[in-house]
N, CA, C and O atoms as a Tripos MOL2 file, in Angstrom:
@<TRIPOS>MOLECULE
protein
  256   255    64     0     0
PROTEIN
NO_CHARGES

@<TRIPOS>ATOM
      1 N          17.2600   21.5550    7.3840 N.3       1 UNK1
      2 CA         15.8340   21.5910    7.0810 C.3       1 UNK1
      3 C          15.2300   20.2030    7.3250 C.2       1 UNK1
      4 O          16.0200   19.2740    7.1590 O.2       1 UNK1
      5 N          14.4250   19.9990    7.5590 N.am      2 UNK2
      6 CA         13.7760   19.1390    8.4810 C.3       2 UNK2
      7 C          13.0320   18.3760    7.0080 C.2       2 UNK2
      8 O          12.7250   18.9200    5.9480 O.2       2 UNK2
      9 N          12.8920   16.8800    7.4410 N.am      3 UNK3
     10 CA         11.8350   15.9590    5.9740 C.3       3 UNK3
     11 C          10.8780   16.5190    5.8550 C.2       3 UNK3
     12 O          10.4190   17.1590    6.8010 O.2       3 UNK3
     13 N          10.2440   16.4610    4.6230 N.am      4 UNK4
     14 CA          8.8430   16.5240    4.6140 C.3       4 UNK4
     15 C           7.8340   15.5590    4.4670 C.2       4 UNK4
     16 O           7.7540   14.7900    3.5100 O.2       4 UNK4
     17 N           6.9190   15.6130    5.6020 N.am      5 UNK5
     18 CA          5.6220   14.8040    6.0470 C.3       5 UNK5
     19 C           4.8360   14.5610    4.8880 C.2       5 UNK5
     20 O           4.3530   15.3920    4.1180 O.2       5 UNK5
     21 N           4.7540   13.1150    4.8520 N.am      6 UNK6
     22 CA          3.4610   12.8890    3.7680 C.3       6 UNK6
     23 C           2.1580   13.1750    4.4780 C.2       6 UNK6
     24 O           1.9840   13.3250    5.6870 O.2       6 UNK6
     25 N           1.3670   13.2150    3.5950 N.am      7 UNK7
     26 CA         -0.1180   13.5330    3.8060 C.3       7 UNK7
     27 C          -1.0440   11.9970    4.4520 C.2       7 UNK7
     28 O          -1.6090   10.9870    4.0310 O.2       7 UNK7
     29 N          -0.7730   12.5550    5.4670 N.am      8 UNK8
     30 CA         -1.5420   11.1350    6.0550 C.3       8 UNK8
     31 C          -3.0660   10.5370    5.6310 C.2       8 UNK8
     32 O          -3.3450    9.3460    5.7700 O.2       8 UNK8
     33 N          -4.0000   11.5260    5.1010 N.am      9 UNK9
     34 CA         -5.2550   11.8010    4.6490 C.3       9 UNK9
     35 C          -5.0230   10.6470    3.2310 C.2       9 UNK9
     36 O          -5.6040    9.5810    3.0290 O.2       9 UNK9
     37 N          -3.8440   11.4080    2.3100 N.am     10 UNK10
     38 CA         -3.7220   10.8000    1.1700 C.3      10 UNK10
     39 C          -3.3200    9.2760    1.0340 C.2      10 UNK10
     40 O          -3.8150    8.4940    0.2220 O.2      10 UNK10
     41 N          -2.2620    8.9620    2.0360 N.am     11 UNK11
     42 CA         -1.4420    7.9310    2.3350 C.3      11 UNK11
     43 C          -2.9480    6.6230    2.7320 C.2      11 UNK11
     44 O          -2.5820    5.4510    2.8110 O.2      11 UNK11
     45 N          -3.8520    6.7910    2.8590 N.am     12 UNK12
     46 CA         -4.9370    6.0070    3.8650 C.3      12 UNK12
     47 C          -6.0780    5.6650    2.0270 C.2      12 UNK12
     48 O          -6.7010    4.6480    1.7200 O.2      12 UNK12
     49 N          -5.9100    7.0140    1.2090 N.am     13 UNK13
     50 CA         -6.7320    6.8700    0.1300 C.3      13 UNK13
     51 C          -6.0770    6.0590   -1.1090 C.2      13 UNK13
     52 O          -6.7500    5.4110   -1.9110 O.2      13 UNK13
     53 N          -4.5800    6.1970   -1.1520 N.am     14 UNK14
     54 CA         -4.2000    5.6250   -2.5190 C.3      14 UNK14
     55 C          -3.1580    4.2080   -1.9060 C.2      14 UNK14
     56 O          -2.6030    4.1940   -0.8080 O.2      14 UNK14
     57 N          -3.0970    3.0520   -2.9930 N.am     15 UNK15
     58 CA         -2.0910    2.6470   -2.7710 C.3      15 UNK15
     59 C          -0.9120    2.6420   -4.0680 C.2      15 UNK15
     60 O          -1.2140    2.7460   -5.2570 O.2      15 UNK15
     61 N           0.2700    2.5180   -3.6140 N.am     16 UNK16
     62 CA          1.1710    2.3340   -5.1770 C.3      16 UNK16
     63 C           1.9030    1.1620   -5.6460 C.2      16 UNK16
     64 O           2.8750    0.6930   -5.0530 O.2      16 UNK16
     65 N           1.4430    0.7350   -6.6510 N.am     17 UNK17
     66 CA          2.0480   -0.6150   -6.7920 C.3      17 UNK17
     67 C           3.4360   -0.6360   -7.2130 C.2      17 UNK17
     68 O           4.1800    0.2770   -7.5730 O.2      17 UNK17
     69 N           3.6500   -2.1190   -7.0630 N.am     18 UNK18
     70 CA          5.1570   -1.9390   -7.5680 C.3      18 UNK18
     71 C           5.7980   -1.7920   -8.6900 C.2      18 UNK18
     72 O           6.9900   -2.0950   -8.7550 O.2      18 UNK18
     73 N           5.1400   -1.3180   -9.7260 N.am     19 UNK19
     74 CA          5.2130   -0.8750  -10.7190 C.3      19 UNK19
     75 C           5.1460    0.8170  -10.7660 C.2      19 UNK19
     76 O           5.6810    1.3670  -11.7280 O.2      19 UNK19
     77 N           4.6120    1.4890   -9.9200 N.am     20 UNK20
     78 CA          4.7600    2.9490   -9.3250 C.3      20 UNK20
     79 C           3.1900    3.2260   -9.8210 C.2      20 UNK20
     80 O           2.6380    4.3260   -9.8390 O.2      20 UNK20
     81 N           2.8800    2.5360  -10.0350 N.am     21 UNK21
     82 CA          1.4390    3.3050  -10.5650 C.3      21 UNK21
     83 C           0.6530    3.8110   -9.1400 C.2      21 UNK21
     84 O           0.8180    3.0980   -8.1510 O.2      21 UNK21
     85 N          -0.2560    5.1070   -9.0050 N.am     22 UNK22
     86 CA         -1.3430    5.1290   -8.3320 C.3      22 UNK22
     87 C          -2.2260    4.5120   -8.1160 C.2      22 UNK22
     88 O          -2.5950    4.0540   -9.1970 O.2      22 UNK22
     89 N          -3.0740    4.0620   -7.0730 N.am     23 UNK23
     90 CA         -4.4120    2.9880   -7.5280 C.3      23 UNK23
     91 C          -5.4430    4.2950   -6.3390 C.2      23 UNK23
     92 O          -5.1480    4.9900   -5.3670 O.2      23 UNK23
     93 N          -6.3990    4.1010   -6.9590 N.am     24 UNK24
     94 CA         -7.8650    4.7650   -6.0130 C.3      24 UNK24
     95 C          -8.9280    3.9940   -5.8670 C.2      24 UNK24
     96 O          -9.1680    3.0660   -6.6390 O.2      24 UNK24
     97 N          -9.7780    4.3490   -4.7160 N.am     25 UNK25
     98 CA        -11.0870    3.1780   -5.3730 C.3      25 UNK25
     99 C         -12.1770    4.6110   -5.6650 C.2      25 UNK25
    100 O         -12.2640    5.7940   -5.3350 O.2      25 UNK25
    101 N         -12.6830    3.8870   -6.2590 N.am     26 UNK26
    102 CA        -13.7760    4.4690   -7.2590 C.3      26 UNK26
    103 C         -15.0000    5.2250   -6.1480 C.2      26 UNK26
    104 O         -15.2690    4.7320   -5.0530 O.2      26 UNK26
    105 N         -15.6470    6.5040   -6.6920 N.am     27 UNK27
    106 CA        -16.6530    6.7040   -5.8950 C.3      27 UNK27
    107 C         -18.1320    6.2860   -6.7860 C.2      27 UNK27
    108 O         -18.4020    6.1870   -7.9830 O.2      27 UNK27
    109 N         -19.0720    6.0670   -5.2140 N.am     28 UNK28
    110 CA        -20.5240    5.4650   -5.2650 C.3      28 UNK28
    111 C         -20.7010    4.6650   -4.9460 C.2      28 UNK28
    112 O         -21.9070    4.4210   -4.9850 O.2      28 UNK28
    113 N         -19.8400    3.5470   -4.3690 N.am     29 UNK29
    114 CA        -20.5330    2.3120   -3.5070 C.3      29 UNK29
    115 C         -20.8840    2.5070   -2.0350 C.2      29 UNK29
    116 O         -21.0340    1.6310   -1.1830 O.2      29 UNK29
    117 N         -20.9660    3.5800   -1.9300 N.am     30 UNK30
    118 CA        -21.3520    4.0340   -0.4510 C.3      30 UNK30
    119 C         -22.8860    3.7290    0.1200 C.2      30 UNK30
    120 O         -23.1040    3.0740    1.1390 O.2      30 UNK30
    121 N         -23.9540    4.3550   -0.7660 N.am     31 UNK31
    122 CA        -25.1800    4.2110   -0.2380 C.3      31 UNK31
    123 C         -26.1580    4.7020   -1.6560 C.2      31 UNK31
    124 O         -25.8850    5.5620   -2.4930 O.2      31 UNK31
    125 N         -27.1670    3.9590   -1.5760 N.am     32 UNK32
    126 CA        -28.0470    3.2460   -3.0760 C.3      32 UNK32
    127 C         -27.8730    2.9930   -3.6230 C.2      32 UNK32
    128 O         -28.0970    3.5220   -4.7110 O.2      32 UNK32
    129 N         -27.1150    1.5910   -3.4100 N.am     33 UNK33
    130 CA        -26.9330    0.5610   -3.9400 C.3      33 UNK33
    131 C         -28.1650   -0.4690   -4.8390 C.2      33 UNK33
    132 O         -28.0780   -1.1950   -5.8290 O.2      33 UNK33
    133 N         -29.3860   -0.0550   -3.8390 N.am     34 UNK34
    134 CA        -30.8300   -1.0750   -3.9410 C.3      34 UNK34
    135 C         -30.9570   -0.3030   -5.8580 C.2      34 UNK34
    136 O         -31.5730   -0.8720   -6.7590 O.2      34 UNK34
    137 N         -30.3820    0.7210   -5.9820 N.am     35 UNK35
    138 CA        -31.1650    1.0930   -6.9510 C.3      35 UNK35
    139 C         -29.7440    0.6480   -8.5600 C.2      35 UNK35
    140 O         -29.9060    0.4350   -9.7620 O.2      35 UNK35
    141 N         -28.9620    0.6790   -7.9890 N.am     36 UNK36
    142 CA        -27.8520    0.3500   -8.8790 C.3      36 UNK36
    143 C         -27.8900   -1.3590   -9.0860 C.2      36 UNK36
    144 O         -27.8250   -2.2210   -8.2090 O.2      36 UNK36
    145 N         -28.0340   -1.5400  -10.7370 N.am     37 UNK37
    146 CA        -27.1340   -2.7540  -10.7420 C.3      37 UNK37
    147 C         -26.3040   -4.0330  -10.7930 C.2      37 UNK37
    148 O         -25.9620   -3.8220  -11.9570 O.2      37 UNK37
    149 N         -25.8100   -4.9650  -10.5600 N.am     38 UNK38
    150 CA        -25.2340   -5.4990  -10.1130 C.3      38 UNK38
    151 C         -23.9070   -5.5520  -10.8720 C.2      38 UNK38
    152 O         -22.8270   -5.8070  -10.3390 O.2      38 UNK38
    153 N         -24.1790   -5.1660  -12.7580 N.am     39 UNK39
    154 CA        -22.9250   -4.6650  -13.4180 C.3      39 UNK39
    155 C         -22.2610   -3.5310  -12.4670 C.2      39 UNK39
    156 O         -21.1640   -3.6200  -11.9150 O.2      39 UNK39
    157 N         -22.9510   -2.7060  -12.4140 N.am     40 UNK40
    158 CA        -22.3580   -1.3120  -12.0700 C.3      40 UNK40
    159 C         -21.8810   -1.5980  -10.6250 C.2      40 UNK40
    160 O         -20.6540   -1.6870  -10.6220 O.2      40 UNK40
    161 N         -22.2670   -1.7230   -9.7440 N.am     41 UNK41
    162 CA        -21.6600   -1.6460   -8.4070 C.3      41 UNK41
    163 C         -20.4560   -2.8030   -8.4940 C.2      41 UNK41
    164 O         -19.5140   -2.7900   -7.7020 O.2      41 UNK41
    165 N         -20.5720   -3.6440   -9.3780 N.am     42 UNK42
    166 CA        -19.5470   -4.7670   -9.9460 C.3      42 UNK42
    167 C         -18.2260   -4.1920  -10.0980 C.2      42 UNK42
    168 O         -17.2540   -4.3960   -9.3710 O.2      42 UNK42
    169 N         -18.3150   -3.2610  -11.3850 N.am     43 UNK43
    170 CA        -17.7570   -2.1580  -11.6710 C.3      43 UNK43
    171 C         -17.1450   -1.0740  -10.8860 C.2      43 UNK43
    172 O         -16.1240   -0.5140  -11.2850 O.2      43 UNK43
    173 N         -17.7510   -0.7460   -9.7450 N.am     44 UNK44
    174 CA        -17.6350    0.4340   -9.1660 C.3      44 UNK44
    175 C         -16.2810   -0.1380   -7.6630 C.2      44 UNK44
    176 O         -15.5630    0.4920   -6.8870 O.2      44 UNK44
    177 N         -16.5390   -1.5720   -7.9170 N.am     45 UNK45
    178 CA        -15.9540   -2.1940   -6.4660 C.3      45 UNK45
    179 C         -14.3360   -2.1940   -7.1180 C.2      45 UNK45
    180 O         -13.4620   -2.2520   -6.2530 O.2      45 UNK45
    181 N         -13.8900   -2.1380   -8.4650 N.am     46 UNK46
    182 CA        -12.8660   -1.9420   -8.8140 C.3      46 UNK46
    183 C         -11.5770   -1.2520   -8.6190 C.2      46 UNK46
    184 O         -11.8670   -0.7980   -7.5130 O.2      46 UNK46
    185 N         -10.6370   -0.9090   -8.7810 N.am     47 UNK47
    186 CA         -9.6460    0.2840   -7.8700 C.3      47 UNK47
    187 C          -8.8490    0.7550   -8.9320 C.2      47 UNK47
    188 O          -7.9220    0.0090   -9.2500 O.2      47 UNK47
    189 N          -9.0030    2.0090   -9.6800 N.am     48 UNK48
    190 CA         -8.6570    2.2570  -10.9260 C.3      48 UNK48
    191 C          -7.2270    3.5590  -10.7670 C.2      48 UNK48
    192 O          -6.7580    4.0310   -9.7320 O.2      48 UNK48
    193 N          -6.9030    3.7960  -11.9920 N.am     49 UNK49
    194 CA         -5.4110    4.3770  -11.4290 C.3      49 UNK49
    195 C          -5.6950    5.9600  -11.3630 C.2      49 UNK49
    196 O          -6.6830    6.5010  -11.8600 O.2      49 UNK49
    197 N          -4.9870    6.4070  -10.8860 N.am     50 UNK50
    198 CA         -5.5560    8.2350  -10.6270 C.3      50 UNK50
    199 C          -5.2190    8.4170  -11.6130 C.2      50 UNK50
    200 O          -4.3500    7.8240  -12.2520 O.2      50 UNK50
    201 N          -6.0930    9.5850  -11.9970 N.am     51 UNK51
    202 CA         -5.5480   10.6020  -13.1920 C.3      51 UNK51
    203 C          -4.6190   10.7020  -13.4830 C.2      51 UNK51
    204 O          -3.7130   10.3910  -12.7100 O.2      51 UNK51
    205 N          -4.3040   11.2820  -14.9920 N.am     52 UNK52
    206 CA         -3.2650   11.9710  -15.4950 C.3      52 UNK52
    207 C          -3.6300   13.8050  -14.5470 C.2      52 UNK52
    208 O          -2.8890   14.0370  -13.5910 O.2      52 UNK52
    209 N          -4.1420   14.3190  -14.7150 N.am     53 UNK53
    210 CA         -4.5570   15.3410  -14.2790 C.3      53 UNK53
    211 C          -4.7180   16.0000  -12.5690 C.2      53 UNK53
    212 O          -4.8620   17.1060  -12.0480 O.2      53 UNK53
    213 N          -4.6130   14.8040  -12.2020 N.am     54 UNK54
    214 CA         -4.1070   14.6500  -10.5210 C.3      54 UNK54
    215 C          -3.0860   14.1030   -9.7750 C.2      54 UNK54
    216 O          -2.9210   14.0730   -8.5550 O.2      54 UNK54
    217 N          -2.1600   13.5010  -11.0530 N.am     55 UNK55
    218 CA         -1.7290   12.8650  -10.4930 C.3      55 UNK55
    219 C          -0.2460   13.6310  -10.1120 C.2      55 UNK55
    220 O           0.4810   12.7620   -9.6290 O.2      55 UNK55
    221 N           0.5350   15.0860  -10.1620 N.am     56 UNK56
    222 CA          1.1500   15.6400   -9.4320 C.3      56 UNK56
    223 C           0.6110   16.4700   -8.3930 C.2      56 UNK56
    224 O           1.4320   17.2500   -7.9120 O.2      56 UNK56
    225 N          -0.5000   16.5100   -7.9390 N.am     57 UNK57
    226 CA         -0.7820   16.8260   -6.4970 C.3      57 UNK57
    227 C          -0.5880   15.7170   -5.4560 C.2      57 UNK57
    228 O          -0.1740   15.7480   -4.2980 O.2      57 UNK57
    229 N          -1.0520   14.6630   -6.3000 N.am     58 UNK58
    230 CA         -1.4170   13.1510   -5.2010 C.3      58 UNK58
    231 C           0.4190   12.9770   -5.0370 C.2      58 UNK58
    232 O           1.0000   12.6730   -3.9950 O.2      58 UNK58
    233 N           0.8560   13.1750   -5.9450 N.am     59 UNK59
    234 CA          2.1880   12.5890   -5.8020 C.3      59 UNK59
    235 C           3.3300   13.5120   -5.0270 C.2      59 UNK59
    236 O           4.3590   13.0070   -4.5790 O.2      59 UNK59
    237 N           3.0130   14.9730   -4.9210 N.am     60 UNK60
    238 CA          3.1360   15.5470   -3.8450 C.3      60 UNK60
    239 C           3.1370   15.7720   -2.5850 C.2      60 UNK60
    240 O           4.0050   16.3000   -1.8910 O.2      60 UNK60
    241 N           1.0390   14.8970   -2.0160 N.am     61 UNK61
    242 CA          0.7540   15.1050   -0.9230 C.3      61 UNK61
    243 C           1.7800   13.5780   -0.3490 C.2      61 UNK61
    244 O           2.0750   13.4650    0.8410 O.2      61 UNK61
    245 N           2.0620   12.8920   -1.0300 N.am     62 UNK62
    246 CA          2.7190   11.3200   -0.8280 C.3      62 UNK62
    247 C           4.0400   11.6660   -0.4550 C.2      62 UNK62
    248 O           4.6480   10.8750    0.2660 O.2      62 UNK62
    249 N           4.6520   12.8350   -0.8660 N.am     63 UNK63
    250 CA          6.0950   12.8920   -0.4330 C.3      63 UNK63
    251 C           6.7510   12.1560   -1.7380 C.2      63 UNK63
    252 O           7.7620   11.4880   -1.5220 O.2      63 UNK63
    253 N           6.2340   12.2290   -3.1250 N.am     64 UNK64
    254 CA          7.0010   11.5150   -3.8930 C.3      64 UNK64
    255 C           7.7920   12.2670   -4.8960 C.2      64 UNK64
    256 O           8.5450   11.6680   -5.6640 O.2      64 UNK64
@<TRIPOS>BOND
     1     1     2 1
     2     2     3 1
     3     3     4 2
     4     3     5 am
     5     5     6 1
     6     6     7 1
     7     7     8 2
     8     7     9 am
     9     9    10 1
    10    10    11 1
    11    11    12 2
    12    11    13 am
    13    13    14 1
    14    14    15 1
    15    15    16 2
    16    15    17 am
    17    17    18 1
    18    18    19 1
    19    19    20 2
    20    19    21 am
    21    21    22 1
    22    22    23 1
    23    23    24 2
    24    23    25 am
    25    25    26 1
    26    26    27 1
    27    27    28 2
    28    27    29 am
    29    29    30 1
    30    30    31 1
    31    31    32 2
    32    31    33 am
    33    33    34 1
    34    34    35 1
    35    35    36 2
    36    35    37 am
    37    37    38 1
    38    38    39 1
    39    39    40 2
    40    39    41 am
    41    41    42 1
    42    42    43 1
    43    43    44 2
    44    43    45 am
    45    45    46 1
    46    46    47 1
    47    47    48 2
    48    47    49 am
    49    49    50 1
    50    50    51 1
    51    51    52 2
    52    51    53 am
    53    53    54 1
    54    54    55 1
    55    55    56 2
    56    55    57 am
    57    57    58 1
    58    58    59 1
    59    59    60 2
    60    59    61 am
    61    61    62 1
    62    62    63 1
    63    63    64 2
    64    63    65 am
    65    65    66 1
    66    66    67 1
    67    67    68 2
    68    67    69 am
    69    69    70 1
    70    70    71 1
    71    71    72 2
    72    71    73 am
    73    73    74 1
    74    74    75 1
    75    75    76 2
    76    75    77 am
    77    77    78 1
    78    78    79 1
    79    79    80 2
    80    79    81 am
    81    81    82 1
    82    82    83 1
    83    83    84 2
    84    83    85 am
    85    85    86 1
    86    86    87 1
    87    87    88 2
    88    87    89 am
    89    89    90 1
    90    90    91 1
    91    91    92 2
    92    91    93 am
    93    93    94 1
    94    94    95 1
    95    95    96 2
    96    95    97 am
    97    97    98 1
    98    98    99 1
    99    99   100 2
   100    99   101 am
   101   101   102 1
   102   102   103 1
   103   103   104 2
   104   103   105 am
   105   105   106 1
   106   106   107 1
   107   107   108 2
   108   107   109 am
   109   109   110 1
   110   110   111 1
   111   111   112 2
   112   111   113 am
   113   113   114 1
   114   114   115 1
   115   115   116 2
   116   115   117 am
   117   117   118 1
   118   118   119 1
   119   119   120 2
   120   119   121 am
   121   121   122 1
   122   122   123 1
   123   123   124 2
   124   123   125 am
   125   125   126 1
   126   126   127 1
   127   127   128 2
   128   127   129 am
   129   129   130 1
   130   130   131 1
   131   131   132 2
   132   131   133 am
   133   133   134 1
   134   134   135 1
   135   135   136 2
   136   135   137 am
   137   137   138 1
   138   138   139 1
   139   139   140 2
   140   139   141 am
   141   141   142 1
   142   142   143 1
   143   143   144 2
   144   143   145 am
   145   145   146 1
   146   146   147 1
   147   147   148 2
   148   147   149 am
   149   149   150 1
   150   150   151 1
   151   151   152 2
   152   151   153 am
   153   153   154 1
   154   154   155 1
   155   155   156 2
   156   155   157 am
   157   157   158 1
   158   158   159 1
   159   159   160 2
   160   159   161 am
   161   161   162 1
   162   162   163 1
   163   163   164 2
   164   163   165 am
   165   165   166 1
   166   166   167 1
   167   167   168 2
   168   167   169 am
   169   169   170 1
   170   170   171 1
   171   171   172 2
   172   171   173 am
   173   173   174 1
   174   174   175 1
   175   175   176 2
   176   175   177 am
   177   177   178 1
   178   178   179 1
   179   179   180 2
   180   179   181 am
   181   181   182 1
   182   182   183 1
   183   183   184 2
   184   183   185 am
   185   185   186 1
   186   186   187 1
   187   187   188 2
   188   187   189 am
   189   189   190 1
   190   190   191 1
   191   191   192 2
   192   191   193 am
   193   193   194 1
   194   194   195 1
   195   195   196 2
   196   195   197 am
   197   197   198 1
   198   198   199 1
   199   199   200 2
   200   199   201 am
   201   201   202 1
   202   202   203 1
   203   203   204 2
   204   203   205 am
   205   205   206 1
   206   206   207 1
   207   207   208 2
   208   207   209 am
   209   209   210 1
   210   210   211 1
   211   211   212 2
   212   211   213 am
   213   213   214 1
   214   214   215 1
   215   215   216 2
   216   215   217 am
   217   217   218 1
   218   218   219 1
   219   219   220 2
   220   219   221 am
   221   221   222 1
   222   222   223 1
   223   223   224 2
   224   223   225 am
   225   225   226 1
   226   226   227 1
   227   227   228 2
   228   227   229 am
   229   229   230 1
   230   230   231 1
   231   231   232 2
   232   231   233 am
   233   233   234 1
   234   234   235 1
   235   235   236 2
   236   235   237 am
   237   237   238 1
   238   238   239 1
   239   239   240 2
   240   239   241 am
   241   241   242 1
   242   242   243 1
   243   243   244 2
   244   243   245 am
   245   245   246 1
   246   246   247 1
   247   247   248 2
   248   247   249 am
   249   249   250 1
   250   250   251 1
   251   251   252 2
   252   251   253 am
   253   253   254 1
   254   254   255 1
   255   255   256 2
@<TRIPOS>SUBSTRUCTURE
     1 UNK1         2 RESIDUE 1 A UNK
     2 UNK2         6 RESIDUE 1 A UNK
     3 UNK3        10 RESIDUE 1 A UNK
     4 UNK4        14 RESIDUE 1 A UNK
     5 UNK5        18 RESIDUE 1 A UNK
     6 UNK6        22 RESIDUE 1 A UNK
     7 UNK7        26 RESIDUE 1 A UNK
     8 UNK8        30 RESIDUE 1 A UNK
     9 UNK9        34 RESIDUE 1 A UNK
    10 UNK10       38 RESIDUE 1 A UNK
    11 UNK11       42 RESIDUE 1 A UNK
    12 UNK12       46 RESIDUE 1 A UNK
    13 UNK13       50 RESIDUE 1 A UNK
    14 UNK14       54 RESIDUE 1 A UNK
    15 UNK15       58 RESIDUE 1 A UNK
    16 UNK16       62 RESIDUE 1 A UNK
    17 UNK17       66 RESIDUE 1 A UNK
    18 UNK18       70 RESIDUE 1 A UNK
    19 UNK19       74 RESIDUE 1 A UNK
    20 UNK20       78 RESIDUE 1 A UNK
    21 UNK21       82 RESIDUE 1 A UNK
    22 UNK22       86 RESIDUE 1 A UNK
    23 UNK23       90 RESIDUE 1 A UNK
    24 UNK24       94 RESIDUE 1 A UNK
    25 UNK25       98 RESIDUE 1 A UNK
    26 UNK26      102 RESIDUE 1 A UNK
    27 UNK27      106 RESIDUE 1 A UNK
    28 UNK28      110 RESIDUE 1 A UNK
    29 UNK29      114 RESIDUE 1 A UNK
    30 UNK30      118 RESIDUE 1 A UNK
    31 UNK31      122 RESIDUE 1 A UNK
    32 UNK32      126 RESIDUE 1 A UNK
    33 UNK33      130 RESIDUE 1 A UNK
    34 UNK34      134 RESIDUE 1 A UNK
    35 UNK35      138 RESIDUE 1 A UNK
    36 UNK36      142 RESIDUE 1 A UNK
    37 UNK37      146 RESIDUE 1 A UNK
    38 UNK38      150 RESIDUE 1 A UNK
    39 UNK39      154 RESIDUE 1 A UNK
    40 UNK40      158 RESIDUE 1 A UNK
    41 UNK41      162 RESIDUE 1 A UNK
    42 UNK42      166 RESIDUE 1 A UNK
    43 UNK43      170 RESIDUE 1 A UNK
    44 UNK44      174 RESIDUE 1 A UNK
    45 UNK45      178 RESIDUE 1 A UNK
    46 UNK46      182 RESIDUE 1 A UNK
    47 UNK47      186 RESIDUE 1 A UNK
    48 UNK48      190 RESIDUE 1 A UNK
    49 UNK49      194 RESIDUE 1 A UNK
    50 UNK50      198 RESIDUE 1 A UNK
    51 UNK51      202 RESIDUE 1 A UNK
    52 UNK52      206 RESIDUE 1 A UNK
    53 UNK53      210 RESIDUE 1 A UNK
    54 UNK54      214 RESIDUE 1 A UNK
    55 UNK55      218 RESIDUE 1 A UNK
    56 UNK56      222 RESIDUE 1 A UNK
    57 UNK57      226 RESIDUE 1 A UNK
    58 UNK58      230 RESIDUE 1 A UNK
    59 UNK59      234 RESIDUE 1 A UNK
    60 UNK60      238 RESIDUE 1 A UNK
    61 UNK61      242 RESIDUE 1 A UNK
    62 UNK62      246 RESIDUE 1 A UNK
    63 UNK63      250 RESIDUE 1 A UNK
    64 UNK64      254 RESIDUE 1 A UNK
């Protein structure tokens, strides 16, 4: 039986530290910004850890 392929989609969105944790970056710094801010988009530029609640799919699509 042949390996199984990680999710290249996923592999590009999370990184894992060396501690195994998940990291994501946060959504909304994309566009209206003018109206957010400077705490919040401060905030938002952060890279926080995935869910408890997602985090056996993500760790699935990873091949982990």
């Amino acid at each position: 039986m042949p390996k199984q392929k990680s999710h290249s989609g996923m592999g590009k969105r999370v990184k894992v530290t060396g501690s195994g944790k998940i990291m994501r970056q946060q959504a909304g710094l994309r566009h209206r910004l003018e109206v957010k801010s400077s705490k919040e988009t401060r905030d938002l530029s952060r890279s926080v850890e995935v869910s408890k609640a997602d985090l056996p799919r993500v760790k699935k699509l990873l091949g982990r």
